[in-house]
TORPA-4810 file (N, C-alpha, C, O; in nm, 3 decimals):
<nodes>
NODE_1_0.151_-2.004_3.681_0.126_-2.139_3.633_0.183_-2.240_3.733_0.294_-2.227_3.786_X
NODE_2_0.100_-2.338_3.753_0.125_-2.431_3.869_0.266_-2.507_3.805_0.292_-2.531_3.687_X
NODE_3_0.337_-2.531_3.912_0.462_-2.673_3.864_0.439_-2.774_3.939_0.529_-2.851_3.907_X
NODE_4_0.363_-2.836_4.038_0.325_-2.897_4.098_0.194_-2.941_4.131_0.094_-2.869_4.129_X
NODE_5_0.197_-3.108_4.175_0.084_-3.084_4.264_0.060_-3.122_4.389_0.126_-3.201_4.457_X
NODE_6_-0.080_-3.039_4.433_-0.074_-3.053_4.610_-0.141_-3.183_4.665_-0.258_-3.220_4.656_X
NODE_7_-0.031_-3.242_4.726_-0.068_-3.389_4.783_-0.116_-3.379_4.931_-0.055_-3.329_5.026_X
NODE_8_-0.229_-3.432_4.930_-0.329_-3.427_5.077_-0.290_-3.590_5.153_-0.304_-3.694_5.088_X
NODE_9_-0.251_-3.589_5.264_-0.245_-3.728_5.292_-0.332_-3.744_5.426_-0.331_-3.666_5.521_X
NODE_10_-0.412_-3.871_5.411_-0.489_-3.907_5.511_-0.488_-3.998_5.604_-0.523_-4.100_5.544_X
NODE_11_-0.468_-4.028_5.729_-0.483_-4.136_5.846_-0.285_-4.215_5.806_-0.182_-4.167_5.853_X
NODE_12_-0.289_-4.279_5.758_-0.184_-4.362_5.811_-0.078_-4.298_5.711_0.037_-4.293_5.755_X
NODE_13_-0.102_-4.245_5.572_-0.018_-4.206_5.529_0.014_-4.036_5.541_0.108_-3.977_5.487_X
NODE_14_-0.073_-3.989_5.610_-0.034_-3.856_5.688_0.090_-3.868_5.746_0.194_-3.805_5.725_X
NODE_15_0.058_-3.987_5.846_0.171_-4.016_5.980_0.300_-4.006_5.916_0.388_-3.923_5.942_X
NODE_16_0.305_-4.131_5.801_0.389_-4.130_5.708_0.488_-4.019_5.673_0.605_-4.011_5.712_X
NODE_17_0.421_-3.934_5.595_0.439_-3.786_5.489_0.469_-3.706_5.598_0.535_-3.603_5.583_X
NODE_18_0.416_-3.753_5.742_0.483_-3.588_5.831_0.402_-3.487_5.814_0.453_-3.382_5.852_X
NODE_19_0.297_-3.478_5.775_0.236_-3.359_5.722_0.099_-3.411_5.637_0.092_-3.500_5.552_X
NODE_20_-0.035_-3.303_5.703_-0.154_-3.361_5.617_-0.164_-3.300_5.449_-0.239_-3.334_5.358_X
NODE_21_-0.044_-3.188_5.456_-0.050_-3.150_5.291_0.089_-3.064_5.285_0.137_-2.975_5.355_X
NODE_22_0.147_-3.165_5.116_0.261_-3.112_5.059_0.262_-3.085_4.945_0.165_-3.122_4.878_X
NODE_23_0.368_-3.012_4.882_0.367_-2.971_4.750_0.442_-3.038_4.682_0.545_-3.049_4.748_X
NODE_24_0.454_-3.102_4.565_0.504_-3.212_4.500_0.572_-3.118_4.363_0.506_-3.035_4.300_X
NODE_25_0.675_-3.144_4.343_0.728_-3.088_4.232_0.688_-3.187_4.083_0.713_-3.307_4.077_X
NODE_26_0.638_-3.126_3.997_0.552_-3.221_3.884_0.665_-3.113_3.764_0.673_-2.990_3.758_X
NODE_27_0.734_-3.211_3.689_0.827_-3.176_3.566_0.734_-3.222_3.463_0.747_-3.170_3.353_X
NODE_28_0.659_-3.294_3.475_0.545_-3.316_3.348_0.442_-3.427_3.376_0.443_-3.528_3.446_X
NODE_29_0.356_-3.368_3.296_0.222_-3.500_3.346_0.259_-3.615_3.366_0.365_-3.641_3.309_X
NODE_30_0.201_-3.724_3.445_0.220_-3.826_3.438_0.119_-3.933_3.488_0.013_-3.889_3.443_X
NODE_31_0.095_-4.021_3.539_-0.014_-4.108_3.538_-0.015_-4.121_3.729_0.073_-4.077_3.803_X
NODE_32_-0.130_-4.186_3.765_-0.111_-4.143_3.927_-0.074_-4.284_3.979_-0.120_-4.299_4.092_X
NODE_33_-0.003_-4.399_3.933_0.058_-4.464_3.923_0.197_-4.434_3.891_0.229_-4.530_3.820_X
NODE_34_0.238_-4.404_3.895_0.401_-4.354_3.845_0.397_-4.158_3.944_0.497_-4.087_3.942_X
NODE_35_0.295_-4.124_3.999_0.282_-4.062_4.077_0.323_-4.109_4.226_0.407_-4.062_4.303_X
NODE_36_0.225_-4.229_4.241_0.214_-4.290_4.349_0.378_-4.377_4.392_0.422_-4.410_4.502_X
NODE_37_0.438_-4.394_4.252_0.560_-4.481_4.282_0.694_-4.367_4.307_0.808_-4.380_4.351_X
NODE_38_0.617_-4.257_4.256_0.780_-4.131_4.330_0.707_-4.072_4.473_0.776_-4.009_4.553_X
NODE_39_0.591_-4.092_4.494_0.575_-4.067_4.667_0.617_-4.181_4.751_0.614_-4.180_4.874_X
NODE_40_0.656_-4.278_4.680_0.675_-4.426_4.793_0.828_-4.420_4.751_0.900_-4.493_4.819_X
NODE_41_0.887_-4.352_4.659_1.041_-4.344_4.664_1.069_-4.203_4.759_1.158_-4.193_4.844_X
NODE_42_0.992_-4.120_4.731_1.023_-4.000_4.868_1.003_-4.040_4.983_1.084_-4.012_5.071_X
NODE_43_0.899_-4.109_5.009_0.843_-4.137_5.154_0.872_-4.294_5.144_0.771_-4.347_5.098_X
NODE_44_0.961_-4.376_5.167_0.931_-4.515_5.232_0.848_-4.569_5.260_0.774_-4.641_5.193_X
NODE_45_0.847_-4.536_5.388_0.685_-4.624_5.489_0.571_-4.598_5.400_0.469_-4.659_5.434_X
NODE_46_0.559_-4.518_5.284_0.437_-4.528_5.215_0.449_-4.716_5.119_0.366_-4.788_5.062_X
NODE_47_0.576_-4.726_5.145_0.552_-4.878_5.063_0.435_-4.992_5.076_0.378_-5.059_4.990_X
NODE_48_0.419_-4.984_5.270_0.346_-5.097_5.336_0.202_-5.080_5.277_0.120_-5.172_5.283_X
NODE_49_0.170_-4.936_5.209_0.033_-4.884_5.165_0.025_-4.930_5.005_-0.074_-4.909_4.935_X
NODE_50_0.099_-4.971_4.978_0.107_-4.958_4.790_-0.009_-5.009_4.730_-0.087_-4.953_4.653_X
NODE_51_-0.010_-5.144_4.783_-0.126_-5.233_4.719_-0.222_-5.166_4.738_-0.270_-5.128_4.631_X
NODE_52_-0.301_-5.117_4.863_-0.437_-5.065_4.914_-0.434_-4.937_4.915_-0.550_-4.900_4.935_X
NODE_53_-0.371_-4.854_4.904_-0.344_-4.664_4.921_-0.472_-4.661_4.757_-0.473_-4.734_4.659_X
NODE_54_-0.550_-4.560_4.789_-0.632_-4.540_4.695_-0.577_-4.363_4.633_-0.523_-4.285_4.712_X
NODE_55_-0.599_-4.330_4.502_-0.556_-4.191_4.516_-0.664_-4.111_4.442_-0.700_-4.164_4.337_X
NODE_56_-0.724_-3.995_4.475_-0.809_-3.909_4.420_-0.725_-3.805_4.377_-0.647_-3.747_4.452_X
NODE_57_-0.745_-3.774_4.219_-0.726_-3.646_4.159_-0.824_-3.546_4.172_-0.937_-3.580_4.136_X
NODE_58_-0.812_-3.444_4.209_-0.928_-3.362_4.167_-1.077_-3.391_4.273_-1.180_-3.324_4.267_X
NODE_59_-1.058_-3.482_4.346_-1.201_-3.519_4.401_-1.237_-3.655_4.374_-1.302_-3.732_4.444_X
NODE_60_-1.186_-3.672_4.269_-1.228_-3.872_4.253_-1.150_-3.913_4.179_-1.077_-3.871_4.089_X
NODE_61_-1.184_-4.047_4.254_-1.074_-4.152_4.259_-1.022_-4.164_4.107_-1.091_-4.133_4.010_X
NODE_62_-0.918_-4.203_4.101_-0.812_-4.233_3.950_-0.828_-4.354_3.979_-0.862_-4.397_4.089_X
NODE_63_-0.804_-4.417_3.885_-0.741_-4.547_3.780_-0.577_-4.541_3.789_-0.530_-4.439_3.740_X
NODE_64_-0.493_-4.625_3.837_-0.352_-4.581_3.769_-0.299_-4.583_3.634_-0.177_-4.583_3.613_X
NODE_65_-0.404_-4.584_3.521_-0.375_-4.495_3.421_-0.356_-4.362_3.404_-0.278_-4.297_3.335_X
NODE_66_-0.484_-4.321_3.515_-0.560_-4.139_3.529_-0.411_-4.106_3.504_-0.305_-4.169_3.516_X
NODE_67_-0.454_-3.950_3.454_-0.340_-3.854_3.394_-0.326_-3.749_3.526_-0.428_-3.693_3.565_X
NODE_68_-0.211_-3.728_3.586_-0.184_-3.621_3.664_-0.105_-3.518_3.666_0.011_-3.525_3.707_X
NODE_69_-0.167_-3.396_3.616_-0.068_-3.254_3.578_-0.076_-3.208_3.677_-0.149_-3.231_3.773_X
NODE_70_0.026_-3.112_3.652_0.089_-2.940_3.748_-0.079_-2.877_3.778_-0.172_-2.845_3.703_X
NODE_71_-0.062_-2.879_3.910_-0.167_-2.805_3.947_-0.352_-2.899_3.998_-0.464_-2.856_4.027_X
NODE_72_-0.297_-3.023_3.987_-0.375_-3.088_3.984_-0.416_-3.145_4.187_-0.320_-3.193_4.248_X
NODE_73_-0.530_-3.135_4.249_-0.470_-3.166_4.388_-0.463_-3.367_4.393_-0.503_-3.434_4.297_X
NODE_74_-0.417_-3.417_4.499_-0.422_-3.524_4.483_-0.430_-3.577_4.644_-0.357_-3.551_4.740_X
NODE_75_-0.547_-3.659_4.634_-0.549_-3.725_4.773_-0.453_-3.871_4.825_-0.490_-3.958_4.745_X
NODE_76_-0.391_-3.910_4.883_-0.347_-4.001_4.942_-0.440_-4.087_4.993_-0.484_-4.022_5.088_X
NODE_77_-0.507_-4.206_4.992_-0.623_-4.240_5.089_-0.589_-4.389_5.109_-0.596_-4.470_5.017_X
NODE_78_-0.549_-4.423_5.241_-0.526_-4.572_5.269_-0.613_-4.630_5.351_-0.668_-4.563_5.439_X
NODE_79_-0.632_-4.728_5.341_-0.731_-4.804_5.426_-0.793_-4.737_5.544_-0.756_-4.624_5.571_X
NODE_80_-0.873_-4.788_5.607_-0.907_-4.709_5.726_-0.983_-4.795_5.832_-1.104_-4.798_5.812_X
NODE_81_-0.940_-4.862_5.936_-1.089_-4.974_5.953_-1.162_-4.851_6.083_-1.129_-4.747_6.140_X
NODE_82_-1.244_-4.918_6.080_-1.352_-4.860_6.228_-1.424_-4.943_6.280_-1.458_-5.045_6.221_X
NODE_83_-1.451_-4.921_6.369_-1.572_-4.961_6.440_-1.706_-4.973_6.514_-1.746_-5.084_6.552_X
</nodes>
């Protein structure tokens, strides 16, 4: 049974996290908002992303209501420009 979930991070918050995928210790469901606010207390420099960092559970995008359990994967996704 999963206790965690696996956090994928992309482009700027990769750089961030050190790593394009980690394992997140999850003590109980919680919303990916209150997800997103214990990856920006682990990781810092994820702060400058807060407003714009988008996050996918599962494949698509959450709401920071969305519910996020043990075992659940979760994308990191911050801005990106191109050209």
């Amino acid at each position: 049974m999963p206790t965690g979930v696996r956090m994928l991070a992309f482009a700027g918050a990769r750089d961030v996290v050190g790593a394009a995928e980690v394992e997140l210790p999850l003590a109980s469901p919680c919303t990916a908002a209150e997800l997103l606010q214990e990856m920006c207390a682990r990781y810092p420099g994820l702060e400058a992303y807060r407003t714009s960092i988008r996050l996918a559970v599962n494949g698509t995008y959450a709401a920071p209501h969305d519910p996020v359990r043990a075992g659940d994967e979760v994308a990191l996704i911050p801005p990106v420009a191109g050209g």
